[in-house]
C-alpha positions as a Markdown table, in Angstrom:
| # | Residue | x | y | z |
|---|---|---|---|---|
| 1 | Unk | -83.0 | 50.7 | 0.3 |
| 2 | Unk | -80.6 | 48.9 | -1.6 |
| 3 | Unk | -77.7 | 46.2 | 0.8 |
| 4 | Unk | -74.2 | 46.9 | 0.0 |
| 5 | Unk | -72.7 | 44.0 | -0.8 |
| 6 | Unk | -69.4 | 43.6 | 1.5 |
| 7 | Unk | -66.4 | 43.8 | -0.4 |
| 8 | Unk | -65.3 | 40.2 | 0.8 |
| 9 | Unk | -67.6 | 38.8 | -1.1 |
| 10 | Unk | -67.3 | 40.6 | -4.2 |
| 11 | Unk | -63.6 | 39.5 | -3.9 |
| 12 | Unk | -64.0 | 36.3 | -3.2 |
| 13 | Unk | -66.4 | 36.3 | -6.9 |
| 14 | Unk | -63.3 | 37.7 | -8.7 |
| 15 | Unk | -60.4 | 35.5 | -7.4 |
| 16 | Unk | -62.3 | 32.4 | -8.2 |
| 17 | Unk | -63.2 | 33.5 | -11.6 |
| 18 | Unk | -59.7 | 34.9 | -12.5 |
| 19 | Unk | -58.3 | 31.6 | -10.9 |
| 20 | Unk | -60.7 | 29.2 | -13.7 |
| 21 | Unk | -60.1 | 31.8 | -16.6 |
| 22 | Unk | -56.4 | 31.9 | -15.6 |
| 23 | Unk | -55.4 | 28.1 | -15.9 |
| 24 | Unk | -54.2 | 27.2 | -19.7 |
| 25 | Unk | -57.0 | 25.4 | -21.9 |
| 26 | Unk | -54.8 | 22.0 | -21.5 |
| 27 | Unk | -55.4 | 22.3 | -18.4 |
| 28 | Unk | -58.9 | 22.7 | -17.7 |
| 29 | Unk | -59.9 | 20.2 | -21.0 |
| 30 | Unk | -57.5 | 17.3 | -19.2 |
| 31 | Unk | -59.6 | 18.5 | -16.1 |
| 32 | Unk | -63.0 | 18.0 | -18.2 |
| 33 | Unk | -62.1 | 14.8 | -19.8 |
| 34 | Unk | -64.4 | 12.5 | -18.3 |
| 35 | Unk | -67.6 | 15.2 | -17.7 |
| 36 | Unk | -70.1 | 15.5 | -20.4 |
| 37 | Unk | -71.1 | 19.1 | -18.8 |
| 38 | Unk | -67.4 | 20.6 | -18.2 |
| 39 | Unk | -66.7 | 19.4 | -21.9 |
| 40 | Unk | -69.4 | 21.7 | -23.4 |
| 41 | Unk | -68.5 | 24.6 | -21.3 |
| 42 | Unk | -65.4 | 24.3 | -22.0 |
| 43 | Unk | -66.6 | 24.3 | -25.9 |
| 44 | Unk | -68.1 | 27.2 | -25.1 |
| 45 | Unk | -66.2 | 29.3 | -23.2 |
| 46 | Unk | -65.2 | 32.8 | -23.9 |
| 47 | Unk | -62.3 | 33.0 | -21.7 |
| 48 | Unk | -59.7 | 31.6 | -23.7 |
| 49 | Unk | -57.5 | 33.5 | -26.0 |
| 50 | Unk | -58.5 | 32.9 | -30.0 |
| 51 | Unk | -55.4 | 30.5 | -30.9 |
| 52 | Unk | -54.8 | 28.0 | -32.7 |
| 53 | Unk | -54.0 | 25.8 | -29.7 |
| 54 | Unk | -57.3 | 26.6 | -28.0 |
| 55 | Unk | -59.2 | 25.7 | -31.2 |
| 56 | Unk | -57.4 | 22.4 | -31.2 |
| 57 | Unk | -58.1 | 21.7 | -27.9 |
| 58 | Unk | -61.8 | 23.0 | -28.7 |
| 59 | Unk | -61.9 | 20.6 | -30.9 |
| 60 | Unk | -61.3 | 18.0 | -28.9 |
| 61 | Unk | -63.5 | 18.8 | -26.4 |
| 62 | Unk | -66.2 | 18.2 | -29.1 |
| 63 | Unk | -64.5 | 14.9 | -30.0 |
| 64 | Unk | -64.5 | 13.6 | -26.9 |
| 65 | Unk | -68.4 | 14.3 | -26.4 |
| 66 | Unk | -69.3 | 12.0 | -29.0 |
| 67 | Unk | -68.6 | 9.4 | -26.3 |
| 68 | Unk | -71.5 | 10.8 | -23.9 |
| 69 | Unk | -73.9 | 11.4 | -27.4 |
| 70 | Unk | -76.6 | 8.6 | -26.8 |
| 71 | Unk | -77.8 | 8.9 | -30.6 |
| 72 | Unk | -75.2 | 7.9 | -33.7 |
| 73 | Unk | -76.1 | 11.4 | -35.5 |
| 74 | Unk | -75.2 | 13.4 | -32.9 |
| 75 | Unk | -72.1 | 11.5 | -32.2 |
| 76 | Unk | -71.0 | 11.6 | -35.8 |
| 77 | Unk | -71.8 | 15.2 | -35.6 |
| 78 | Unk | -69.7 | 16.1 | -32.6 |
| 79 | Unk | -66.5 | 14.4 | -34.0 |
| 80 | Unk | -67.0 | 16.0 | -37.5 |
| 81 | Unk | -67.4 | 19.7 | -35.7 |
| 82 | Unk | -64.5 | 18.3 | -33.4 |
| 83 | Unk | -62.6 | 16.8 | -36.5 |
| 84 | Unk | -62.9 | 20.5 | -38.4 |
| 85 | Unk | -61.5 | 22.1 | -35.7 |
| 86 | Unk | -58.0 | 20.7 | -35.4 |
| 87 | Unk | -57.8 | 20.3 | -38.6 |
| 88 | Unk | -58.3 | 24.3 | -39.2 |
| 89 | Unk | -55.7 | 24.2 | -36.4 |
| 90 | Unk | -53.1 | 21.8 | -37.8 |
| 91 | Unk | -53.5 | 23.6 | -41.1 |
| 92 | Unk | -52.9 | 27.0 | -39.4 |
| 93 | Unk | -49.5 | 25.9 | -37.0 |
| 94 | Unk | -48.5 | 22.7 | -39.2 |
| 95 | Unk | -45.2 | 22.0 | -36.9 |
| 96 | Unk | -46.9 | 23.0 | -33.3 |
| 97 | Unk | -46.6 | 19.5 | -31.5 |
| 98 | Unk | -49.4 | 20.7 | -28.7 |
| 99 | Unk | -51.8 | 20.4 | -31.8 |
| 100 | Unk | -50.2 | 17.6 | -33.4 |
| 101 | Unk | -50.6 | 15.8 | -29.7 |
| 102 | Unk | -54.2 | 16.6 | -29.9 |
| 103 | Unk | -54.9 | 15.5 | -33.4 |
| 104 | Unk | -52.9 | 12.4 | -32.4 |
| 105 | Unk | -55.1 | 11.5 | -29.2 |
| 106 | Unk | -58.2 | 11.8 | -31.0 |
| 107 | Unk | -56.9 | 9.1 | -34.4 |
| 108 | Unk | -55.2 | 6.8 | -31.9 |
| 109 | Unk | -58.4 | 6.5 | -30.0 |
| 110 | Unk | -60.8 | 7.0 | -32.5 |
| 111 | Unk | -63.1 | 3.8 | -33.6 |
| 112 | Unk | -62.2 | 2.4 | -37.0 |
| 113 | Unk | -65.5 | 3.2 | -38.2 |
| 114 | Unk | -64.8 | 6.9 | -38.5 |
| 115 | Unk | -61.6 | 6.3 | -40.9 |
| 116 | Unk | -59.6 | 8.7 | -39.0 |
| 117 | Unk | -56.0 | 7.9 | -38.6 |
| 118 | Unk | -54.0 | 8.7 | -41.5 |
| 119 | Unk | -51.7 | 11.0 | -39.7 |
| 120 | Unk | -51.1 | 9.1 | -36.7 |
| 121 | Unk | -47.3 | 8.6 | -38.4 |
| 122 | Unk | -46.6 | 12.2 | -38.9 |
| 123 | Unk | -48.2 | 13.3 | -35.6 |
| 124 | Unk | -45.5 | 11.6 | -33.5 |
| 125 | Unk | -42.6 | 12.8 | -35.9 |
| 126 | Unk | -44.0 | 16.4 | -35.6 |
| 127 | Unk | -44.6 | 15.9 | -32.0 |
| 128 | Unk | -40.9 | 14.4 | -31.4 |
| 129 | Unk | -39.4 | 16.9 | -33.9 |
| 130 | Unk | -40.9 | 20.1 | -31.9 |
| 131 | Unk | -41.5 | 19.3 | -28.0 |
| 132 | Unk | -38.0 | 19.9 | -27.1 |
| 133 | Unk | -38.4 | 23.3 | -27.8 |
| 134 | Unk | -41.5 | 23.9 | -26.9 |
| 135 | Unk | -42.6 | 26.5 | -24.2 |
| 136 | Unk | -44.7 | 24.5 | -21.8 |
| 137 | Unk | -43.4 | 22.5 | -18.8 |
| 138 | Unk | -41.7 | 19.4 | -18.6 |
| 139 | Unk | -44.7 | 17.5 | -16.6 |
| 140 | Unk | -46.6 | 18.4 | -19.7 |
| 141 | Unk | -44.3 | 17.1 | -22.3 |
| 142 | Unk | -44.4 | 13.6 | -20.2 |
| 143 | Unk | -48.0 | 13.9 | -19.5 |
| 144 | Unk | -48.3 | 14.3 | -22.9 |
| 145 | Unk | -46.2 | 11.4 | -24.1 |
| 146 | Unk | -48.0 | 9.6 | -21.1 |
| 147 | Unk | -51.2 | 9.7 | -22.3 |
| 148 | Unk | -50.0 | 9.2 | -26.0 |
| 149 | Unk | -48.9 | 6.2 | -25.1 |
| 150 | Unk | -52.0 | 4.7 | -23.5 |
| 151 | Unk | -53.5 | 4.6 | -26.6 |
| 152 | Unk | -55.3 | 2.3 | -28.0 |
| 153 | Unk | -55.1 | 2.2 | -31.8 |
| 154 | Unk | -50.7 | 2.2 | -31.5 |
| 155 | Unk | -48.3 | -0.3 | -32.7 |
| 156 | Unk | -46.1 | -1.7 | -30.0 |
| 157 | Unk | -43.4 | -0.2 | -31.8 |
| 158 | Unk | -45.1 | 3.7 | -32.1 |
| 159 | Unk | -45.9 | 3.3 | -28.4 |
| 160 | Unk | -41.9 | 2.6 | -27.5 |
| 161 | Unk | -41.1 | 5.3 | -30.0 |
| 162 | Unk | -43.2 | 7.7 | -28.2 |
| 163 | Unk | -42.1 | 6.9 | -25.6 |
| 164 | Unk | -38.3 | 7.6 | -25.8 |
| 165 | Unk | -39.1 | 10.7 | -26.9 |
| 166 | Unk | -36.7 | 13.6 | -25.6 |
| 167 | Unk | -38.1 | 16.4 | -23.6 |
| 168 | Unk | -35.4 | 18.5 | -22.6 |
């Protein structure tokens, strides 16, 4: 004889998945950042709508392994995958400054050896050009500048350009 399971429970199962698939992909990867495992589910994920954005930020994700890859090949792989990804997704929404901020945070961080950072320059001027406009909170646009900021790879005068950038 088969146990009904009590409806509480099957509930409970549905809230907390419709409360991980619910939160926005920017969420969840700055959530993700510094966990090998959360990356590559995140990589791998279904539950995200098939956007631009989401591949960017897919992308990313796959960037950002290369820092847990122990062995250079897989590394290198990871970014190139990564690398493809935004690139697809800059390509596809050229003046979207979400992907443009993505795309930035993975040349202004990059290591040298990977010779990616020829679009740091028009990154920020897309980024500062669209953000004002752009349909996502106002703790995300300074999160965002926040964190583009911190980089690593930034003139001091990108990093005071950045961050006088106008949100609202």
């Amino acid at each position: 004889m088969k146990k009904a399971v009590p409806l509480s429970a099957l509930l409970f199962v549905f809230l907390f998945s419709f409360t991980q698939s619910s939160k926005h992909i920017r969420e969840v990867f700055h959530e993700s950042v510094k966990s090998e495992s959360k990356l590559q589910s995140l990589i791998a994920s279904k539950d995200y709508p098939n956007t631009d954005v989401t591949n960017a930020y897919k992308g990313l994700a796959k960037c950002t392994s290369a820092d847990f890859a122990t062995w250079p090949t897989t590394k290198w792989t990871y970014f190139k995958e990564g690398k493809a990804l935004i690139e697809a997704a800059v390509k596809a929404s050229p003046a979207n400054p979400e992907i443009a901020y993505v795309r930035f945070m993975v040349q202004a961080n990059a290591p040298a050896l990977v010779d990616y950072s020829d679009e740091i320059e028009h990154d920020i001027s897309v980024f500062q050009n669209n953000i004002q406009k752009y349909n996502v909170s106002d703790t995300w646009k300074q999160k965002f500048i926040k964190q583009m900021a911190a980089s690593v790879n930034l003139t001091a005068a990108q990093k005071t350009r950045i961050k006088n950038t106008p949100i609202n």
